[in-house]
C-alpha positions as CSV (number, residue, x, y, z in Angstrom):
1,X,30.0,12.5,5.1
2,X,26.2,13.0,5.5
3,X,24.2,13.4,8.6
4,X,22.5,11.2,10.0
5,X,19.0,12.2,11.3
6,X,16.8,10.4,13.1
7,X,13.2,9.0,12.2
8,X,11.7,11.8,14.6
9,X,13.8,14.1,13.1
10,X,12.7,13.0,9.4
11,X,8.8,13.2,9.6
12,X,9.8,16.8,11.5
13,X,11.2,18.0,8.4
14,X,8.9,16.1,6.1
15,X,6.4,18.3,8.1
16,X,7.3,21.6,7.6
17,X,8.7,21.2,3.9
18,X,5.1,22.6,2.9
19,X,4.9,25.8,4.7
20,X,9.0,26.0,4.4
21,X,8.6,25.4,0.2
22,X,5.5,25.8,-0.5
23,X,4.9,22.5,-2.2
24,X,3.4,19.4,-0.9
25,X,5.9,16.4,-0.4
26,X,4.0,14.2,-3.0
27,X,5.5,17.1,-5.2
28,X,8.5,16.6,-4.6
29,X,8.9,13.2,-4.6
30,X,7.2,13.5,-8.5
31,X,10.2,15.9,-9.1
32,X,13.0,13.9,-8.0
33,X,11.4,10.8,-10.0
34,X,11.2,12.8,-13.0
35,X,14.7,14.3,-12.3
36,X,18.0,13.1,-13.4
37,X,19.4,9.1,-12.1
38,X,21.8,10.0,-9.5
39,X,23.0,8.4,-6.2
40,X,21.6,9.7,-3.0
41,X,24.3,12.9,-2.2
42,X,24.6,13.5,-5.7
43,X,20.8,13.5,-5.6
44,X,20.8,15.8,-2.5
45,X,23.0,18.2,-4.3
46,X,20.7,18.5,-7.2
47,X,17.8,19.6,-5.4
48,X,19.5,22.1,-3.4
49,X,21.0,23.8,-6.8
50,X,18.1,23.1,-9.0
51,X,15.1,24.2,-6.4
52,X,17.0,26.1,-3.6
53,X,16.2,23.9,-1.1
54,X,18.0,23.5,2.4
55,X,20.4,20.6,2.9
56,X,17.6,19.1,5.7
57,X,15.1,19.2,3.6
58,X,16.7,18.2,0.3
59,X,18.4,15.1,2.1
60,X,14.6,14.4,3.8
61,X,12.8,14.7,0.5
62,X,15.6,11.8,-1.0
63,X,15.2,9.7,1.7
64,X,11.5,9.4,1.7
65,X,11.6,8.8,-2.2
66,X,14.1,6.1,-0.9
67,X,11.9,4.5,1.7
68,X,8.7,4.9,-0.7
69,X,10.2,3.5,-3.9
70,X,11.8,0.3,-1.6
71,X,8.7,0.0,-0.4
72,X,7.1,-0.2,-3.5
73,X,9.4,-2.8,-5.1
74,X,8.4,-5.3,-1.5
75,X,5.2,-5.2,-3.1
């Protein structure tokens, strides 16, 4: 079962995914578009193997990608 964070707790870790990566978030979000179709965990799991990324910031990169593509589709 995933965690849960909260929205404060989200832009924290959308925050310091820069210094903590060394990419910007805008590349990320290009990576997991042009990454494989998976659900959200699977997703999650994918960027942690692929790009050694922490489970925080893998599962905050997703859901931002998840909030941005929604938003995109209200449009």
């Amino acid at each position: 079962m995933s965690q849960v964070f909260s929205e404060e707790t989200h832009r924290n870790l959308l925050a310091r995914i820069p210094r903590c990566t060394g990419r910007e978030i805008s590349d990320w979000l290009r990576t997991v578009e042009e990454g494989p179709a998976l659900g959200f965990e699977e997703k999650v799991r994918w960027l942690r193997q692929e790009h050694n990324l922490a489970y925080g910031h893998a599962k905050a990169i997703i859901h931002e990608y998840d909030l941005r593509r929604a938003a995109r589709r209200l449009r």
